[in-house]
N, CA, C and O atoms as a DFTB+ gen file, in Angstrom:
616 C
 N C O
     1  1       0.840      -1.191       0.000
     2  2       0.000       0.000       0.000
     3  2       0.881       1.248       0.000
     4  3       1.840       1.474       0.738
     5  1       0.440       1.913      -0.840
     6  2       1.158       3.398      -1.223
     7  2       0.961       4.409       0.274
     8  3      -0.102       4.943       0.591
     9  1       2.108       4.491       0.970
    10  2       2.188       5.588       1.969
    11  2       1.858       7.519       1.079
    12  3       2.626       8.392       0.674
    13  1       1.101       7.452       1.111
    14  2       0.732       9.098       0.495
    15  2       1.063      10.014       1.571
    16  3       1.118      11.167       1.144
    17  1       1.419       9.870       3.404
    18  2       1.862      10.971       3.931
    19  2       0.742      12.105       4.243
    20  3       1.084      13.275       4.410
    21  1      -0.976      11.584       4.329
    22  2      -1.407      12.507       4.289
    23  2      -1.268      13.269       5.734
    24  3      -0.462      12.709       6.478
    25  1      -1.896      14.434       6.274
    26  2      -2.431      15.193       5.083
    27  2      -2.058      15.967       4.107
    28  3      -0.862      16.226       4.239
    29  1      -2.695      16.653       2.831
    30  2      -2.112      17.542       2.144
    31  2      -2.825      18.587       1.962
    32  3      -4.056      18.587       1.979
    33  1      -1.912      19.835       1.721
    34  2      -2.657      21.177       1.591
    35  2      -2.268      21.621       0.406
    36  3      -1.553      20.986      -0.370
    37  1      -2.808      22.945       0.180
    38  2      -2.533      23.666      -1.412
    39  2      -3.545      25.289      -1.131
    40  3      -3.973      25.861      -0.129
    41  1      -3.581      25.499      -2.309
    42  2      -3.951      26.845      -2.090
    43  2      -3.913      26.735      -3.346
    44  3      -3.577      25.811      -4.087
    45  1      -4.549      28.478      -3.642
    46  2      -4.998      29.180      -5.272
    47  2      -3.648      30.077      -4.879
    48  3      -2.880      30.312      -3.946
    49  1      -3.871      30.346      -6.020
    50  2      -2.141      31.120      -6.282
    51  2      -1.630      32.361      -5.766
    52  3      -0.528      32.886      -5.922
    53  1      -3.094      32.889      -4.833
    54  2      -2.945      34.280      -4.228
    55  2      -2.765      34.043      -2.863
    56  3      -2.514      34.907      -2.023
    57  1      -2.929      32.607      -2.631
    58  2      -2.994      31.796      -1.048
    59  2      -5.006      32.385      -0.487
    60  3      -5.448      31.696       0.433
    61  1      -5.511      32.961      -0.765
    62  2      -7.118      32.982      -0.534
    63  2      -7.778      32.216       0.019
    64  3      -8.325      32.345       1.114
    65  1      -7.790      31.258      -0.757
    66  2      -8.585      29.825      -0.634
    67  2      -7.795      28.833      -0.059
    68  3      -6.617      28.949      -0.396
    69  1      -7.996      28.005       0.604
    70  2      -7.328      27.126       0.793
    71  2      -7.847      25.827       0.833
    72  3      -9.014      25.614       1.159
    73  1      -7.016      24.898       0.507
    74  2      -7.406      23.510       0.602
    75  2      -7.018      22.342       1.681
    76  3      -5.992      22.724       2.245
    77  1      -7.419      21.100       2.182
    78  2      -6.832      20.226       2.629
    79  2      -6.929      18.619       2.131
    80  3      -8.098      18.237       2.193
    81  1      -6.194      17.795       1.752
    82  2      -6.470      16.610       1.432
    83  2      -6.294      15.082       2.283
    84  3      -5.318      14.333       2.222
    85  1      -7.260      14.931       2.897
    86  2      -7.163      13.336       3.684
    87  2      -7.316      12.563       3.277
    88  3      -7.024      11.779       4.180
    89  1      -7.504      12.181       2.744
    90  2      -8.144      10.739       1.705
    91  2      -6.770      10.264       0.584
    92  3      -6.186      11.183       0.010
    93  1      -6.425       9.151       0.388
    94  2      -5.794       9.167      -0.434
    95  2      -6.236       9.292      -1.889
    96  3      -7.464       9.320      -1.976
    97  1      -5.529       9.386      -3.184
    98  2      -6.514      10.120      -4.514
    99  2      -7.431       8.556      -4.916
   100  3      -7.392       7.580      -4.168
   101  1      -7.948       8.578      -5.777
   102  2      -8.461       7.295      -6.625
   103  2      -7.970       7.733      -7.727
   104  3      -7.700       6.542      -7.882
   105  1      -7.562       8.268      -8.697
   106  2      -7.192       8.378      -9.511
   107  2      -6.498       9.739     -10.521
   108  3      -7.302      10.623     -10.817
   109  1      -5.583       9.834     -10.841
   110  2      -5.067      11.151     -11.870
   111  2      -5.142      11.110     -12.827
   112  3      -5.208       9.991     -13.336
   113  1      -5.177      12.255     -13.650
   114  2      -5.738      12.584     -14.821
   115  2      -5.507      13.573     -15.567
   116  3      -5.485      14.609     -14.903
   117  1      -5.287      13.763     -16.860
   118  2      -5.873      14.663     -18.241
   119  2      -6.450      14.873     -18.585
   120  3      -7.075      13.828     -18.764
   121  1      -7.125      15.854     -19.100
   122  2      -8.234      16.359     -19.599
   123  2      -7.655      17.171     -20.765
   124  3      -6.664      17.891     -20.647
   125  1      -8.432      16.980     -22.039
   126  2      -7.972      17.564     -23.338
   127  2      -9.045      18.210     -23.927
   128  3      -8.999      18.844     -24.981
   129  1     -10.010      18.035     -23.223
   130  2     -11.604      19.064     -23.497
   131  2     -11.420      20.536     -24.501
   132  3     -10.346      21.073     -24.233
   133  1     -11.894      20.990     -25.144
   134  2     -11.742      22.424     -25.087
   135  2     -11.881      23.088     -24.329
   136  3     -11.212      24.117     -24.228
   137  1     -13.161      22.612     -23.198
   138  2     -13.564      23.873     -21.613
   139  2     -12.253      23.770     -21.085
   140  3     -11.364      24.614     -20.963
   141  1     -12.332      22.100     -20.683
   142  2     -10.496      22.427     -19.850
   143  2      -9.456      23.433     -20.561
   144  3      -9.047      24.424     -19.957
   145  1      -9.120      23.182     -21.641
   146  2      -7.960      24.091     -22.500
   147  2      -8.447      25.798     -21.863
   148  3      -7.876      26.569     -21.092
   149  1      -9.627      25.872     -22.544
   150  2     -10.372      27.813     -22.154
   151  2      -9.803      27.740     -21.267
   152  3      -8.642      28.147     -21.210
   153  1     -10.569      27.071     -20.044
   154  2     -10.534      27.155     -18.551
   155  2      -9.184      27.474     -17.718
   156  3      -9.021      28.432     -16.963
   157  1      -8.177      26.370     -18.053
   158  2      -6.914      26.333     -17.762
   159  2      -5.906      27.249     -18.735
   160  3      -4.732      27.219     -18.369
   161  1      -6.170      28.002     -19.840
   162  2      -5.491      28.465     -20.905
   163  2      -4.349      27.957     -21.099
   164  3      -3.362      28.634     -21.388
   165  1      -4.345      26.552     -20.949
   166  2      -3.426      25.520     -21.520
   167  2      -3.717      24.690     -22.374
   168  3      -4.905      24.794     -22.680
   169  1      -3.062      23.712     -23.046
   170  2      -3.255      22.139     -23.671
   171  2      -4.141      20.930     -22.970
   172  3      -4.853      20.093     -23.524
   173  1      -3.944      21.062     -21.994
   174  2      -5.035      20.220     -20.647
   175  2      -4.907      20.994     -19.319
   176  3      -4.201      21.919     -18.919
   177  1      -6.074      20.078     -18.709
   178  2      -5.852      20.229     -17.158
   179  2      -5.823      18.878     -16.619
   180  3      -6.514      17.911     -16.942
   181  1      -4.850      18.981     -15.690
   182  2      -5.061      17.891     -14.656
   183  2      -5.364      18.192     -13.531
   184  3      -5.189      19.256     -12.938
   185  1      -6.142      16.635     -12.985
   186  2      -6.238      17.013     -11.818
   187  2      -5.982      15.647     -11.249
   188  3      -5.464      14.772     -11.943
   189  1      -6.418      15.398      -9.709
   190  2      -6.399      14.437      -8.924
   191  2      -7.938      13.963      -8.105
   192  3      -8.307      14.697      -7.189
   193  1      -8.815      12.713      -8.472
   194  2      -9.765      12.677      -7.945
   195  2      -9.351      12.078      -6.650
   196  3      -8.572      11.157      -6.406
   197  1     -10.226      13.000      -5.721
   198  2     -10.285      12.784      -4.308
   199  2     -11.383      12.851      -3.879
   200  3     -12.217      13.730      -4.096
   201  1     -11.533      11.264      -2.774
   202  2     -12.594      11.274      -2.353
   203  2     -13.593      12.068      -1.978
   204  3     -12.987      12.079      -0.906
   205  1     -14.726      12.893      -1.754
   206  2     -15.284      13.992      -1.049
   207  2     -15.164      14.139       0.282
   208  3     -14.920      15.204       0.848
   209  1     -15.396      12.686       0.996
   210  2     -14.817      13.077       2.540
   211  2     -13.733      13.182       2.803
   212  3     -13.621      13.036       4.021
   213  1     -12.827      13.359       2.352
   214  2     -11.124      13.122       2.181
   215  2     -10.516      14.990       1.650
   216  3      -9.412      15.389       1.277
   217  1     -11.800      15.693       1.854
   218  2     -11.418      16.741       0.383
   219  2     -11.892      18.012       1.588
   220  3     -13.015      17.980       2.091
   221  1     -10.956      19.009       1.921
   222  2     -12.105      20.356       2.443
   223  2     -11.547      21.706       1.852
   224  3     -10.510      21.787       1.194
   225  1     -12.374      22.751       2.176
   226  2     -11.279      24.054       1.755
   227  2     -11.996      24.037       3.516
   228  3     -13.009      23.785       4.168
   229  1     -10.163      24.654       3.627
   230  2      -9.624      25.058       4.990
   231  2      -9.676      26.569       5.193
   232  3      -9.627      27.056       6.323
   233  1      -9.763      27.219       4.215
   234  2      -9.933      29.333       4.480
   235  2     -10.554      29.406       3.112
   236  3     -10.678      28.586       2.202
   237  1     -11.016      31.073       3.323
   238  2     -11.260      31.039       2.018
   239  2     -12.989      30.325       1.374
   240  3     -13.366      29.182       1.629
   241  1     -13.836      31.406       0.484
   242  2     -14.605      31.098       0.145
   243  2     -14.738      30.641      -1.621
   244  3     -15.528      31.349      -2.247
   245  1     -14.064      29.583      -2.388
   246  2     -14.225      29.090      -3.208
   247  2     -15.952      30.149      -4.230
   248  3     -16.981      30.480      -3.641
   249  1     -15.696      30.366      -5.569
   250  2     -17.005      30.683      -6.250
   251  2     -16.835      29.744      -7.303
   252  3     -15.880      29.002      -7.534
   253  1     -18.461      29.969      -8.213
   254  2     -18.947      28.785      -9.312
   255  2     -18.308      29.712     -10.219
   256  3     -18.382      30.928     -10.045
   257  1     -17.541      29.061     -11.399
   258  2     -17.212      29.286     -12.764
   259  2     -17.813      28.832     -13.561
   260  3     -18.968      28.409     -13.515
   261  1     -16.812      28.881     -14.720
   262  2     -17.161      27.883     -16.165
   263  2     -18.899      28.457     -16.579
   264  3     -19.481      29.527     -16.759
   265  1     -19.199      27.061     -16.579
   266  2     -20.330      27.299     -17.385
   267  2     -21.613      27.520     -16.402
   268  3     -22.659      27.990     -16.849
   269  1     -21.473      27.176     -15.131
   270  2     -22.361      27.373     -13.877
   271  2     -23.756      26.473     -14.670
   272  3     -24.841      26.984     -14.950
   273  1     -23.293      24.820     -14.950
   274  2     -24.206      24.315     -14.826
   275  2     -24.351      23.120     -13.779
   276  3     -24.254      23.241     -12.557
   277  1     -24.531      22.270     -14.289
   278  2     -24.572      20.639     -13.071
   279  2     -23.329      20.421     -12.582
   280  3     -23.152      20.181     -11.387
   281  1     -22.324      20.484     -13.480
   282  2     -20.919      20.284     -13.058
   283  2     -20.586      21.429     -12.565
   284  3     -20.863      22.331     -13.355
   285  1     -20.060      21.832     -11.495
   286  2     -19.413      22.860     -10.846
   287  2     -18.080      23.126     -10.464
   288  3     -17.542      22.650      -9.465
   289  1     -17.812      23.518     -10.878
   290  2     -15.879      24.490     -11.453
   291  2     -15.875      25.407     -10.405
   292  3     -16.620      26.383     -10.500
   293  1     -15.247      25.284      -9.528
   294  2     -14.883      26.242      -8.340
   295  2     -13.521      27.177      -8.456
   296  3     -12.549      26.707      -9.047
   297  1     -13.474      28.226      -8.005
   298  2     -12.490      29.058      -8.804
   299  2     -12.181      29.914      -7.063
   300  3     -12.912      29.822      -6.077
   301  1     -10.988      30.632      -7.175
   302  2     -10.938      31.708      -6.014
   303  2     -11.424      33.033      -6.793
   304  3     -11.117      33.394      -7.929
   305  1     -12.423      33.764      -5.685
   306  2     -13.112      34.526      -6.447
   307  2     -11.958      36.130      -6.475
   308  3     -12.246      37.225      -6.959
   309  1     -10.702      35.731      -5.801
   310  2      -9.543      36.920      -6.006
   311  2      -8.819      37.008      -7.276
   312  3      -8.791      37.859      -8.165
   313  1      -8.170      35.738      -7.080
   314  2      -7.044      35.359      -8.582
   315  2      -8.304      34.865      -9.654
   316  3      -8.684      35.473     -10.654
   317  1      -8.718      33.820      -9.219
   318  2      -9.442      33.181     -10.483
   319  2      -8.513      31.850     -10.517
   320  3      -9.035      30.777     -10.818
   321  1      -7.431      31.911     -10.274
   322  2      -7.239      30.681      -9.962
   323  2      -8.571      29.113     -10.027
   324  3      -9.360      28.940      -9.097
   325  1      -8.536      28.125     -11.345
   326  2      -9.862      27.123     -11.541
   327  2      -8.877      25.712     -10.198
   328  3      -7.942      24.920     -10.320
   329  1      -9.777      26.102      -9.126
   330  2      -9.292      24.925      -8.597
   331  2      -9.724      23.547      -8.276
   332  3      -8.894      22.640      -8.217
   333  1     -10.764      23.383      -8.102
   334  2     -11.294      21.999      -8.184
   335  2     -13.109      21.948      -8.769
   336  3     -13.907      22.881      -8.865
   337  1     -13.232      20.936      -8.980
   338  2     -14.829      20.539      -9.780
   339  2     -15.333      19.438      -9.196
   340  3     -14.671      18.561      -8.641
   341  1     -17.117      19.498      -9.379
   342  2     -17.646      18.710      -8.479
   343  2     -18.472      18.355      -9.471
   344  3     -19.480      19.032      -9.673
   345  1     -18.130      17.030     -10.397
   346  2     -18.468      16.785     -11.342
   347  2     -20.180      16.054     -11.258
   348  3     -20.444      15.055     -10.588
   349  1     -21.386      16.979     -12.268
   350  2     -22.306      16.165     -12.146
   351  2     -22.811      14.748     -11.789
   352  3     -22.143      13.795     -12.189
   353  1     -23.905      14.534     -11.088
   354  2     -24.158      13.123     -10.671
   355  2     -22.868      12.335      -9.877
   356  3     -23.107      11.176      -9.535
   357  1     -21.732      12.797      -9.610
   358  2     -20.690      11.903      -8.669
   359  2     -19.726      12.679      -8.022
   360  3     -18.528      12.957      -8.069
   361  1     -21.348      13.047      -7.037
   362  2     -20.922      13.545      -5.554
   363  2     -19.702      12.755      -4.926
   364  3     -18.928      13.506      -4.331
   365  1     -19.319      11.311      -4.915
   366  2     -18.701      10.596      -3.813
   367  2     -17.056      10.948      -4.122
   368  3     -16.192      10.223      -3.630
   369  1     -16.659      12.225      -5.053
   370  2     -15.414      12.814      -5.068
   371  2     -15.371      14.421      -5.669
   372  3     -16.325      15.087      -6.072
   373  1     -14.297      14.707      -5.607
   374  2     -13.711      15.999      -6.042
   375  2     -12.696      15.850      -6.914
   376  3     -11.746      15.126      -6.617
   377  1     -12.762      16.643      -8.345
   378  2     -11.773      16.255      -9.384
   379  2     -11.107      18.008      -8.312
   380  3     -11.634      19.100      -8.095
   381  1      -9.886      17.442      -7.970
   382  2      -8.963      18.431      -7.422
   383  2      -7.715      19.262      -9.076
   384  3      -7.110      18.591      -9.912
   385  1      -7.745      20.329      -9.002
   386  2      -6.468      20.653     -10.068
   387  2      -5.495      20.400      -9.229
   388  3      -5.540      21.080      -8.204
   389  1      -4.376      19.434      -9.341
   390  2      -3.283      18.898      -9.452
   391  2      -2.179      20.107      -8.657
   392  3      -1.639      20.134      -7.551
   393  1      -2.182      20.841      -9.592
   394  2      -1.199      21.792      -9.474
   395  2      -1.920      22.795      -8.130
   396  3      -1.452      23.933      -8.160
   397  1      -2.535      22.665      -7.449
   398  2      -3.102      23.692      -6.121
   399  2      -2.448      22.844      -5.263
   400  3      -2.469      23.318      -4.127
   401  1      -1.943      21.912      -5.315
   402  2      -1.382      21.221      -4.412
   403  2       0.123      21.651      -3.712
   404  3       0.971      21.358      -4.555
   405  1       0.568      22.039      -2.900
   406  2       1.926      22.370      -2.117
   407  2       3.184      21.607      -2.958
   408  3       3.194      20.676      -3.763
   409  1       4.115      22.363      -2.443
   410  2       5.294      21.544      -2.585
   411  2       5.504      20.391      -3.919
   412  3       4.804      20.472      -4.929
   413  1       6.455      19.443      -3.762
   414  2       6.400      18.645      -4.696
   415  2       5.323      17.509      -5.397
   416  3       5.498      16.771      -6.366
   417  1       3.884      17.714      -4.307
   418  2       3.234      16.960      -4.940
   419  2       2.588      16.989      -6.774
   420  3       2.518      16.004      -7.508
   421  1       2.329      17.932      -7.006
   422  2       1.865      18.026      -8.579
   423  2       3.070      17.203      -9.044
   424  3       2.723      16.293      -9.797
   425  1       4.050      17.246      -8.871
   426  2       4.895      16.682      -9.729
   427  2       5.376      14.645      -9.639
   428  3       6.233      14.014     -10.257
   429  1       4.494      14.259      -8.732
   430  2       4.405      13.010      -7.608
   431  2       2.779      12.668      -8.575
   432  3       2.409      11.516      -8.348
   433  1       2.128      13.190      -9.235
   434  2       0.434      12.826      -9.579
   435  2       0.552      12.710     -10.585
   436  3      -0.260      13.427     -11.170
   437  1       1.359      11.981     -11.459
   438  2       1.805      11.965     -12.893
   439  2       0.455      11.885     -13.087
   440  3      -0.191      11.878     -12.039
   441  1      -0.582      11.781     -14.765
   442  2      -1.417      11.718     -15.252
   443  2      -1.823       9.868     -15.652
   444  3      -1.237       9.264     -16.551
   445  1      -2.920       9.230     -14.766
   446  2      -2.481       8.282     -15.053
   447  2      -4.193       7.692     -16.472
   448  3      -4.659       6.598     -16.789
   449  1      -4.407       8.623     -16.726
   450  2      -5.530       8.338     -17.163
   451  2      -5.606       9.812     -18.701
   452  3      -5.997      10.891     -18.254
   453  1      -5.466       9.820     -19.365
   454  2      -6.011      10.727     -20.142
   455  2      -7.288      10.926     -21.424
   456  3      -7.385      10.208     -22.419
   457  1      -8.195      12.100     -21.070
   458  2      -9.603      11.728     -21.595
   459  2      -9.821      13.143     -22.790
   460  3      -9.178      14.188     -22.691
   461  1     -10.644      12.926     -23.653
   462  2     -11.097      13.743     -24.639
   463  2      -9.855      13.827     -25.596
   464  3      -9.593      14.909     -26.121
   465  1      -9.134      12.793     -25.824
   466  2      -7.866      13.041     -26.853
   467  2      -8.293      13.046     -28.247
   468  3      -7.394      12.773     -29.043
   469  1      -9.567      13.315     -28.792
   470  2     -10.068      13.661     -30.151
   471  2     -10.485      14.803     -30.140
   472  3     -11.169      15.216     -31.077
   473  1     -10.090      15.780     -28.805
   474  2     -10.030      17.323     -28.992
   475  2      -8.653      17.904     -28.163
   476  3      -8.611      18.964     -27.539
   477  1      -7.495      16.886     -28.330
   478  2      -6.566      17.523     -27.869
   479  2      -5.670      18.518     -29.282
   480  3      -5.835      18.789     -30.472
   481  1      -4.800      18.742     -28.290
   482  2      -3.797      19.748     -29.470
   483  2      -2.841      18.821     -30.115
   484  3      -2.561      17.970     -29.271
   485  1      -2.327      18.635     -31.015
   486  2      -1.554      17.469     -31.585
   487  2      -0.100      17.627     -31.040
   488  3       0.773      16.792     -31.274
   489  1       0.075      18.594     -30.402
   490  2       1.937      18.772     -29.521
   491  2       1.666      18.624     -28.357
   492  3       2.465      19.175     -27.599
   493  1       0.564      17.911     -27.725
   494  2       0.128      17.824     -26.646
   495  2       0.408      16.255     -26.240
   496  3      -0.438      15.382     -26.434
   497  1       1.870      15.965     -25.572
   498  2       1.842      14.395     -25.593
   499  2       2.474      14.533     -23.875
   500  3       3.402      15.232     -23.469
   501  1       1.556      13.563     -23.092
   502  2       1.973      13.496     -21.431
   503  2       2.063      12.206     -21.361
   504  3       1.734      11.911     -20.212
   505  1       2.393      11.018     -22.103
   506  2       2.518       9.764     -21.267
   507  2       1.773       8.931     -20.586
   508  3       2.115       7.827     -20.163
   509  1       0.020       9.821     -20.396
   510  2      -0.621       8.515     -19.047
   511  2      -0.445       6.830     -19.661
   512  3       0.150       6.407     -20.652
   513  1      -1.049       6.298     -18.857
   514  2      -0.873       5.404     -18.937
   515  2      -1.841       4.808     -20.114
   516  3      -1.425       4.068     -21.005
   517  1      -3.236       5.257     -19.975
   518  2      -4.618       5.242     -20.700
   519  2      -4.956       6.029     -21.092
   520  3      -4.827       7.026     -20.382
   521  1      -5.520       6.204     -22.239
   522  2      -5.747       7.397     -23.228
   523  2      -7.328       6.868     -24.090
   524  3      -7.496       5.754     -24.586
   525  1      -8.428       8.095     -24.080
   526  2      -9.253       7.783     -24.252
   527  2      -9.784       8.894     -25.208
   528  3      -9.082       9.889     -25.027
   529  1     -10.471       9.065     -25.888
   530  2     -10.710       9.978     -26.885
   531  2     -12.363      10.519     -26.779
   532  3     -12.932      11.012     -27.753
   533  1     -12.815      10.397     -25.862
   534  2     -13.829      10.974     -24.996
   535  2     -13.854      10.244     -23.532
   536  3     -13.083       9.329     -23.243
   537  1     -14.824      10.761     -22.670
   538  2     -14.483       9.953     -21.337
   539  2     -14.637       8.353     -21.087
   540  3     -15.500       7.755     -21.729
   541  1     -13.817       7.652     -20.166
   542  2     -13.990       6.256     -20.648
   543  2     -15.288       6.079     -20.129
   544  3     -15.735       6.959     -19.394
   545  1     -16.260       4.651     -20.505
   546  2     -17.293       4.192     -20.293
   547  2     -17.627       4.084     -18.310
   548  3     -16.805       3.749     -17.457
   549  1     -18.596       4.358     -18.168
   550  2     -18.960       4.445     -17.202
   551  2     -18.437       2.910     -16.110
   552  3     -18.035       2.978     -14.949
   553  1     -18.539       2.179     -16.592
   554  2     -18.584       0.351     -16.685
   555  2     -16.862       0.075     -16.217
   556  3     -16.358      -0.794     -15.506
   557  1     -16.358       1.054     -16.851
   558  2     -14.063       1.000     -17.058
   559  2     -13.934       2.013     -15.626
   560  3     -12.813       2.044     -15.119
   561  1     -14.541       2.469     -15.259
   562  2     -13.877       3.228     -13.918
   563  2     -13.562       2.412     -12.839
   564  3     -12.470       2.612     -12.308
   565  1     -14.514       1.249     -12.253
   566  2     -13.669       0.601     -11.227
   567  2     -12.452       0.030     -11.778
   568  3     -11.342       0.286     -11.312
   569  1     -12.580      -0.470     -12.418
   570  2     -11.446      -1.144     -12.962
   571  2      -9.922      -0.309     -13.369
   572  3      -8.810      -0.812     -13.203
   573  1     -10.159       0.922     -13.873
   574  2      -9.232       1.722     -13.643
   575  2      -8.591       2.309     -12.580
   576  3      -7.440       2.735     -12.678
   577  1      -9.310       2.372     -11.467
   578  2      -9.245       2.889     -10.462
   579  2      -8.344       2.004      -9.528
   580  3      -7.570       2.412      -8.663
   581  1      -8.619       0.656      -9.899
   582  2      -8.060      -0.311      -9.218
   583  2      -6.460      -0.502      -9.909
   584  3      -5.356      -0.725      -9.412
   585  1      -6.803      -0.358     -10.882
   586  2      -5.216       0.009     -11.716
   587  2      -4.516       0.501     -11.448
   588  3      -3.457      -0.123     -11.370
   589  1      -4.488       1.901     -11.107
   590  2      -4.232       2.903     -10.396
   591  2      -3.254       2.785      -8.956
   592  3      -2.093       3.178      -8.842
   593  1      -3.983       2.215      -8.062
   594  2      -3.803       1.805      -6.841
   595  2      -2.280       0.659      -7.021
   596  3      -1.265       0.666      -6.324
   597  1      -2.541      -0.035      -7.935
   598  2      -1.930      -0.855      -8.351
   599  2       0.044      -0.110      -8.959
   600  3       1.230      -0.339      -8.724
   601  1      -0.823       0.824      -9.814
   602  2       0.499       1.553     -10.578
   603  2       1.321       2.283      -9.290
   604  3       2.476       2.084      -8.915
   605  1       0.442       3.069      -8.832
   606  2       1.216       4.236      -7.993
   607  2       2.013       3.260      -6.417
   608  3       2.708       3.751      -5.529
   609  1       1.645       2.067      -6.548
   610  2       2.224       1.311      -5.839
   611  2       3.765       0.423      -6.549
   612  3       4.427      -0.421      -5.944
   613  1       3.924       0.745      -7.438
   614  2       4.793       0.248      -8.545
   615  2       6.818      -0.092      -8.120
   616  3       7.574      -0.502      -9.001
């Protein structure tokens, strides 16, 4: 079993908001969406899904972005900083952005899953492990997840 060292903290880039993480992740990720690209004004976003009870903001009042529909994109309402999403219908986690995370962890959450790669940028190459060209089937998540657990134990 993967020692993760929790807990972990992070922040938006102005320090505002703040975060804490108890739970260890279920899974990391890419995103090659166009919202992600807008959103992040990058090539992707990653993030890290974390459980919801495992997940808090510690200061700081988080606001709704993006598109302010079912899925909810939480942002610091100072910087703007996009820091985590509470993806429609699956309450039982938090897709965390990766990079709000302290210290050396972003760089410890390699991408182990990457999704929407039939709207990525074509100089856009990260290595996950799985690569999917819209999100994988509803049916492939335990099973990935368990993968996961498996890899980061490697």
């Amino acid at each position: 079993m993967h020692d993760w060292k929790l807990p972990w903290d992070g922040a938006c880039r102005c320090g505002q908001v703040k975060i804490r993480v108890s739970a260890p992740p279920i899974i990391t990720g890419a995103c090659h969406c166009t919202g992600c690209q807008r959103m992040s004004a990058s090539a992707f976003s990653l993030s890290v899904a974390i459980p919801a009870e495992g997940f808090a903001v510690i200061a700081g009042e988080p606001v709704i972005g993006g598109l302010h529909g079912a899925t909810r994109h939480y942002f610091c309402a100072h910087c703007l900083s996009w820091m985590f999403t509470r993806p429609e219908g699956m309450d039982f986690f938090v897709n965390l952005r990766t990079t709000m995370l302290d210290g050396d962890l972003p760089a410890k959450l390699a991408p182990f899953v990457e999704t929407f790669t039939a709207e990525k940028l074509a100089f856009a190459a990260i290595g996950a492990k799985h690569s999917f060209p819209a999100l994988p089937p509803m049916e492939a998540w335990a099973e990935l997840m368990q993968e996961y657990a498996a890899w980061v134990d490697r």
